[in-house]
Structures are given as C-alpha cells and as structure tokens.
C-alpha positions, 0 to 999 in steps of 0.5 A: 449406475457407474459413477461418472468420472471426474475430468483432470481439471476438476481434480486439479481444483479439488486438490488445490482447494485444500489450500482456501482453508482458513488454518491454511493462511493462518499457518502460511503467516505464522511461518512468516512470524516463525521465519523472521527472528531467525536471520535477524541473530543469524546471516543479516546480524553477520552482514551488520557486524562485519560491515561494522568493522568487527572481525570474522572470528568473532562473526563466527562465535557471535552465531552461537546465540543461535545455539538457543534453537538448538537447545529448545527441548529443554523448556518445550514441557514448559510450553507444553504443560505450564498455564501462563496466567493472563495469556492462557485464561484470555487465549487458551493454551498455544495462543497464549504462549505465542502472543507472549512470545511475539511480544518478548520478540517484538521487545529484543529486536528493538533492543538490538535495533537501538545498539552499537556493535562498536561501542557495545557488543556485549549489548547487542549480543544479550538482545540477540540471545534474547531474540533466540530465546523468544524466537525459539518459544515460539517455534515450539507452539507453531509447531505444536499448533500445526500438528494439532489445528487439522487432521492428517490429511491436511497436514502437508497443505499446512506444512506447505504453506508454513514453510513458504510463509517462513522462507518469505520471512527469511528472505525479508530479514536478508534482502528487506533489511538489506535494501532498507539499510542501503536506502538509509545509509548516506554513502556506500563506502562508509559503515552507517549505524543509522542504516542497520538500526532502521532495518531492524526497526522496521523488522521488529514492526513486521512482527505485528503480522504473527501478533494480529494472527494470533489474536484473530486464529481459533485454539485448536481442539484436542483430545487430551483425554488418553494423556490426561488418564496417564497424568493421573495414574502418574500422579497417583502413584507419586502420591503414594511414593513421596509427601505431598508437597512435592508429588505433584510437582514430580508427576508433573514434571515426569509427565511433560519431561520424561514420557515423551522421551520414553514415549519415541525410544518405545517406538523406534527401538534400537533405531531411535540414536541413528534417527537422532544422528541423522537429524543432528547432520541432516543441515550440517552443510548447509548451516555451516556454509550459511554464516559465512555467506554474507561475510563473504559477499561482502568481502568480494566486493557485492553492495547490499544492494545487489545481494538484497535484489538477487535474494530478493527476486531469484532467491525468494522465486526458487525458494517457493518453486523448489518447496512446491516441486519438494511437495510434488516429489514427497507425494509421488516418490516418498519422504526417505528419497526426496530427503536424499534428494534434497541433502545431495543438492544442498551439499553439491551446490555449495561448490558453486561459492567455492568457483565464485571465490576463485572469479570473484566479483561476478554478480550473473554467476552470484545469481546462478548460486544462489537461485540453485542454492535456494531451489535446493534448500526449498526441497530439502526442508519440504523432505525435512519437514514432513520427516520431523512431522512424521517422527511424532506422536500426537499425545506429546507433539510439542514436546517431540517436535521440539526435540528433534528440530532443536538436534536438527540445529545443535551440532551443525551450529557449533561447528558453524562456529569455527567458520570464520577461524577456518576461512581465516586459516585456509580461505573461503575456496577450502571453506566452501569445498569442506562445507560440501564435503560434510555434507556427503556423510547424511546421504549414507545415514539416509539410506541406512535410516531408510533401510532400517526402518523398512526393515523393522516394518516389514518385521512389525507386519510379518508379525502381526500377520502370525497373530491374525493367522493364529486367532482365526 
C-alpha cells in the first residue's frame, strides 16, 4: 500500500517545527548576547562621541577599537584548545570560555558607562578596546558552539534564529540606547553625559540574558577522537625532535595554530586567496557607510528620538523579514546567488543616504532608507553566514570560523577609519556615492568564486568517477 501523502499544511508544520527545538532558542539568545557589544564600540559609541562634541575625524579612528573583530584569529586556538581552570572544570569547554567572556563584557560596558569622553577620551576608549577584546571571544565560542550543538540539518535553523537573535541585539544597543538617552536626558539641545552612561548602564544589565543562557544550555558532545589521534602523533613526533620541556608545548601550538590553516589551504587549493579576498570585501560597503551613518543623522538635524523609533520599528521589522526571505532564497536558489543578491543591495542602497543628503531633514524618506537598507542587510548576512558556515571543517570549527569572520572585518574596518577625514574633505553626498561604488567590485569576485569552485567540483567528480570506473 502506497504511503499517503502528507497535505501542504502538515508540511509547512514539520518544517517550522525544527524552530521548537531547545538549541534553536538557545542560539536565538546567544546571537542577542553576541549581537549587543558590538554597536556599543561601533555606530551608538559614534552617536555618543559626536553629540559630545568630539570631531568626526577623530569618530572616524576611534572605530578602529573595532579592529579587535578583525583580528579574533589570533587568539581562536586559545579558545579552542586551552582549559580555563574553574570555568571549563565547572562549565566544560565552550561554556566555560563564554560565561568568561560575558563577564569581562559585562565588566568593560560598566567601564565605559562611568567615563567622560570630554574629560577622558583615552579612558573610554581602553574600555571599548576592552569591550572588542570580550565581545570578539565570545563570538569564537557561539560560533564554535552553533556549529557543534546539532547535526547538519539543523544548522540553518540554528543560524537562522542566531542572526534574528543578534540583529534584535543591534537594534537595542542603537534604538534601545538612544531612546533611554533621550529619556534621560534634561533638554534636547544640550549634550547630557548623564543620558548616555544610563544607556550603557542598562546595556551592560542586558548581558545577563547571554550569562542566564549560558548557565542553563547543555555542553555539546563532540567526536574529537580523529583530532585527538593526530595531536598525538604530532606530539609524538615532537618529542623525538626536541627536548621535553618544550615539545609539548610546540605540538600544541602546531596543532591548534597551524593545522587548521593547513587544514582549508588543503581543501580549497589554488582557490583558498580568492576565497580569502572575497570575504576580506564582502561588507566593505556596508562597514564603511555604517560608522558615519549616525554621524550624519545627527549632523542633518534628526533627534534620537526619531532615529531610535525608525530603527526601532521599521528597522528591526525589515531586518527580520529580510533574514527569514534570505533564508527561503538560500533554499530554493543557493548560497553563491543569494550572496550576489544580497552584496548588490547592500551596495545599491546606500545611495539612497546619498539622496537624503541632498533633501536633508526628511524623516519619511529616513525611513524609506533605512527599512530597504535593513532588508537588504537582513539578506545579505543569511547568504554570508551560511557561506562562512560552509567553508568550515568540523575537526577545527572554532578556529576556522574565527578566521574567516575576523578577515570578513579586517580590511573594511581600516578603511572605515578614513571615513570622517573623507566626508570632511568631499562631504557626505560623495561619501555616500563611493561607499556604493566600493561595493560593486564583490559582485565580480562572487561570480569568479562561484565559477571556480564549480569548476574544480565538476573536476573532483569527474575524477572520482574514472576511479570507480576503473575499479569495477
């Protein structure tokens, strides 16, 4: 007897049933604690400092505490390999580096929420250092422990609900610390510092939810024992080369350090640099038009107010519904077209800030911008994640995962940080115009990506097709 086919609707409820799974809302809360730090060093801590009086020059090289992201690689063995003593004994090995994480965050934000910019800029700015520093540790375990909590099929539930989870965040260490700024502060013509520590007061109080999170997941269970095998053999061999006292202290660091480089240069070949040079400009356009963006609100005239209620409302709104069509667009058409999509909006719109600096104070069409810039951004990271998800090994996750999101970061931040010399010299219409005109140059490295590697597919098959044919 024939099985009886399922009607439309009870496959629509399997389908969304993945998203009722407990690793589904964990990651959906860890995105918010990953998604949090992040404005508080980046587009709000502009906000701050230009409203303070400080210059857009200097807004423009203060955002290179953001660098901090960029360069997460370094220390990704560390939290891949190294025991912390009471946290892993406690928490295990990912819980444990992310409640330390969370606490060292939870401790900068209140740093920076009792300074001065005006009195004491070198202050703040070594509490936002330190907010990157914590911030980006914690990424390398989420992302580490996304990849591990669940099989494969469930991976793009998972990411889902992370960057719905981390984009929520974003909007609430903009809007959410705007608004309570705007609620705090006595008068809207005159700078407050009283306003702007509360919000981060209270931003640093939101951290709880990744801390209660953390203490209430399960560790993930992984099968380590191929990678344990090839540690040892490492270890092994290093004994015989050097002394003792520091052989194990080499393999170690060869194996957390160096074999996951080995490991993706292996599997990608000669495509591995232009891999790499895609995902160092993938967000060039959209960094590098972000640190400016309050700036400029603030120089055309909008009140917090009216920013935190538009990113607030039509912001977060567009920004989920551009994630969840991101995700039904990677399932019917693909990740490498779907990231083409999504760089070709994220670049395209930013001329829409390039027309709202020539009509100035205009808050329907503000709104206009920023709902399509937040859709196209919602899209474009749901290509980007699964991308970066899809270039990893599970043998070295974290450690992969870090690398390639800190090079997502690297380039597009150092530039960023000529953004206030460069709206200074031409003004904000040009600025606008060459953010978007940046961004045209990924949409030819995605289709040679693309094309490449399909290419060396198509070759990996035909190969392994000869084989089979000659063993029969």
């Amino acid at each position: 007897m024939p099985p009886v086919a399922s009607s439309p609707l009870s496959q629509i409820k399997e389908a969304l049933s993945i998203y009722s799974h407990k690793r589904v809302l964990v990651l959906l809360l860890l995105g918010f604690s990953a998604g949090l730090p992040l404005m508080l060093v980046f587009s709000t801590l502009s906000f701050w400092l230009r409203e303070a009086g400080i210059d857009r020059t200097a807004i423009g090289y203060f955002s290179w505490i953001a660098l901090a992201y960029g360069f997460k690689w370094a220390w990704s063995p560390l939290v891949d390999r190294l025991s912390l003593p009471i946290f892993t004994r406690l928490l295990g090995r990912r819980r444990g580096w992310m409640l330390f994480a969370q606490i060292l965050l939870v401790t900068a934000i209140l740093g920076m929420s009792f300074s001065d910019p005006v009195k004491d800029l070198e202050r703040l700015a070594l509490f936002a250092l330190m907010v990157a520093f914590a911030s980006a540790t914690q990424d390398i375990v989420i992302d580490a422990f996304r990849i591990e909590s669940a099989p494969e099929k469930m991976q793009a539930a998972l990411a889902a609900a992370y960057q719905v989870g981390y984009r929520s965040a974003m909007i609430v260490a903009t809007a959410g610390a705007l608004t309570i700024a705007a609620w705090v502060e006595p008068s809207s013509d005159a700078y407050s510092l009283l306003s702007w520590q509360t919000a981060y007061l209270i931003m640093a109080g939101l951290m709880s939810v990744g801390i209660l999170t953390t203490l209430m997941s399960k560790e993930p269970q992984v099968e380590t024992k191929l990678a344990d095998e090839k540690e040892l053999a490492i270890k092994s061999e290093f004994n015989q080369r050097y002394p003792k006292a520091i052989a194990g202290t080499l393999s170690w660091f060869y194996t957390a350090s160096v074999l996951p480089f080995i490991d993706f240069f292996k599997r990608y070949g000669h495509n591995a640099i232009l891999i790499l040079l895609l995902i160092s400009c993938y967000r060039i356009s959209d960094i590098v038009m972000g640190i400016m963006a309050n700036v400029f609100y603030v120089d055309m005239g909008f009140a917090k107010d009216e920013i935190a209620a538009i990113s607030k409302v039509y912001g977060l709104i567009m920004t989920l519904v551009g994630a969840g069509f991101g995700g039904v667009l990677l399932a019917r058409y693909g990740t490498m077209k779907v990231l083409f999509l999504g760089a070709l909006l994220v670049a395209v719109t930013n001329l829409l800030f390039a027309y709202q600096a020539m009509i100035g104070y205009n808050v329907p069409f503000l709104t206009l911008a920023i709902s399509v810039d937040n859709f196209s951004a919602g899209i474009a990271t749901a290509a980007f994640i699964a991308y970066l998800s899809s270039l990893t090994s599970t043998g070295y996750s974290a450690t992969q995962y870090a690398l390639l999101s800190s090079i997502m970061l690297l380039f597009p931040k150092f530039i960023a940080g000529f953004s206030g010399a460069y709206v200074d010299t031409f003004g904000y219409i040009n600025f606008f115009i060459a953010a978007s005109i940046i961004g045209l140059p990924v949409l030819w490295l995605v289709h040679i990506v693309d094309k490449r590697t399909k290419h060396d597919s198509g070759m990996v098959e035909q190969t392994d097709k000869q084989v089979y044919e000659q063993e029969r």
